[in-house]
N, C-alpha and C positions, 0 to 999 in steps of 0.2 A: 737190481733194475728189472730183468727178466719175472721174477718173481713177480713183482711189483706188476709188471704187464697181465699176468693173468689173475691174478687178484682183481685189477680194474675191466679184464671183459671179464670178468666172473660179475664184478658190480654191475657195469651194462645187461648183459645178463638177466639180473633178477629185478633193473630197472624194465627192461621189458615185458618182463612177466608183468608186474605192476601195472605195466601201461594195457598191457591183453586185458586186465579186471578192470580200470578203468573206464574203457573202452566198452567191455562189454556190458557196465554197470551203467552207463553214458547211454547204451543204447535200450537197455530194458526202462530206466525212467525216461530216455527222450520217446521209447514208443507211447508210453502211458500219455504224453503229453501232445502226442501227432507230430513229433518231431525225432524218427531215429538216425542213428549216424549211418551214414552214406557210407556204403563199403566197409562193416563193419569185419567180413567174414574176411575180405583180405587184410585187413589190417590186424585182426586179431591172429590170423594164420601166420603172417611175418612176425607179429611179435614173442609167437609161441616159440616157433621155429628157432627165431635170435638169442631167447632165454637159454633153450635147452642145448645149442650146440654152443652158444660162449661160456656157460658155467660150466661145462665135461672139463676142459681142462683143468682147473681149480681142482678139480673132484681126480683128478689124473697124480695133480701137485701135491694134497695132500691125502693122498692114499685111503679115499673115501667110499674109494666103489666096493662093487658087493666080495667079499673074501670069506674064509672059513677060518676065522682067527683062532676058535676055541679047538681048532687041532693044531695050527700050527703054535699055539702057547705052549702045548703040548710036546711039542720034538725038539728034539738037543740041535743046540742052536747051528752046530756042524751040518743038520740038514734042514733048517730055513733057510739060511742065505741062500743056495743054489737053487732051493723055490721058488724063494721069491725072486730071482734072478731070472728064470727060466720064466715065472709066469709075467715078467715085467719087459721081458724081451720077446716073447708069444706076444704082449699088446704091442707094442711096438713094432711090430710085421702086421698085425690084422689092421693098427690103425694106420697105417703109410698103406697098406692095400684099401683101405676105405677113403683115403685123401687123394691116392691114382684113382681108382673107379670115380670117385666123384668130382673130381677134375675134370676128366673124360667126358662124363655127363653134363658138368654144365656145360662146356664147350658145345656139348649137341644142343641143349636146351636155351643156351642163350642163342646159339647162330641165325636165327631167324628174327633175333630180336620178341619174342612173345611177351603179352604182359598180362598180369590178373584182367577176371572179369569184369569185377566191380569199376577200378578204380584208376585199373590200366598202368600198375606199379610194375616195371619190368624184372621179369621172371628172375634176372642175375640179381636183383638185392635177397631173392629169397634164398640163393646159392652162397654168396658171401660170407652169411654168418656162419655156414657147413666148412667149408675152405679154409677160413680163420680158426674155427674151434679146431679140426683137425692137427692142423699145422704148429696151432700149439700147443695140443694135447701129446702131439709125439716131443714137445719141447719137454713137457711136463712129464713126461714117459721118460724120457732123456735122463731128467733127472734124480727120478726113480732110482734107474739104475744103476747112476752114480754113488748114490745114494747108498744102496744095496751092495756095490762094491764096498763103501767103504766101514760098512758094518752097521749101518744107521738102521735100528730097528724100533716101526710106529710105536713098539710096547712098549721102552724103555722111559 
């Protein structure tokens, strides 16, 4: 079920990215025609923003992000586990300190209620997607490391 969660904001996701090229393809032919899209720059800014922090988790789950595999293929499997143990609980502190700080922040940033310029889209849906990928990228983290306990390794 869990899994299943971040697989679908992983597809949300990369449905916003979509909507960013459409959007901004929308607006390069509606300018050719005297017609561009209204608020193009905040809606392509939300939709980038949405992309990039709902698919992290996905990339969190299945152990996507950038590593050094061709040394760790290399060491006896006695000193992987405790690497990747150690580098998967190292993310899981920077990302829980990235989810406080950015908590923190929107709390400042929404408190006044602020919204884009364009189109006057308030500043908390551009927080949202940050807050959500966070929260379950340390889920996705989580089970890294369960993972890593139990011997589960991406090579095999």
């Amino acid at each position: 079920m869990s899994r299943a969660l971040v697989k679908a904001l992983a597809a949300l996701g990369v449905a916003a990215y979509g909507l960013a090229a459409l959007v901004t393809v929308a607006d390069v032919m509606g300018r050719k025609l005297g017609y561009p899209v209204k608020g193009v720059v905040d809606l392509v800014q939300l939709f980038v923003v949405t992309g990039a922090w709902l698919v992290m988790p996905f990339a969190f789950m299945v152990t996507a992000h950038v590593s050094v595999d061709f040394v760790i293929m290399k060491l006896p499997r006695t000193a992987v586990v405790p690497l990747r143990f150690m580098a998967t609980a190292l993310g899981v502190c920077l990302v829980g300190l990235m989810l406080w700080q950015g908590y923190l922040t929107f709390l400042t940033r929404t408190m006044f209620g602020d919204t884009s310029q364009q189109l006057g889209i308030p500043v908390a849906w551009y927080w949202y997607p940050l807050l959500i990928g966070l929260s379950m990228s340390l889920f996705a983290l989580g089970l890294e490391l369960i993972g890593t306990l139990q011997g589960k390794n991406k090579h095999e």
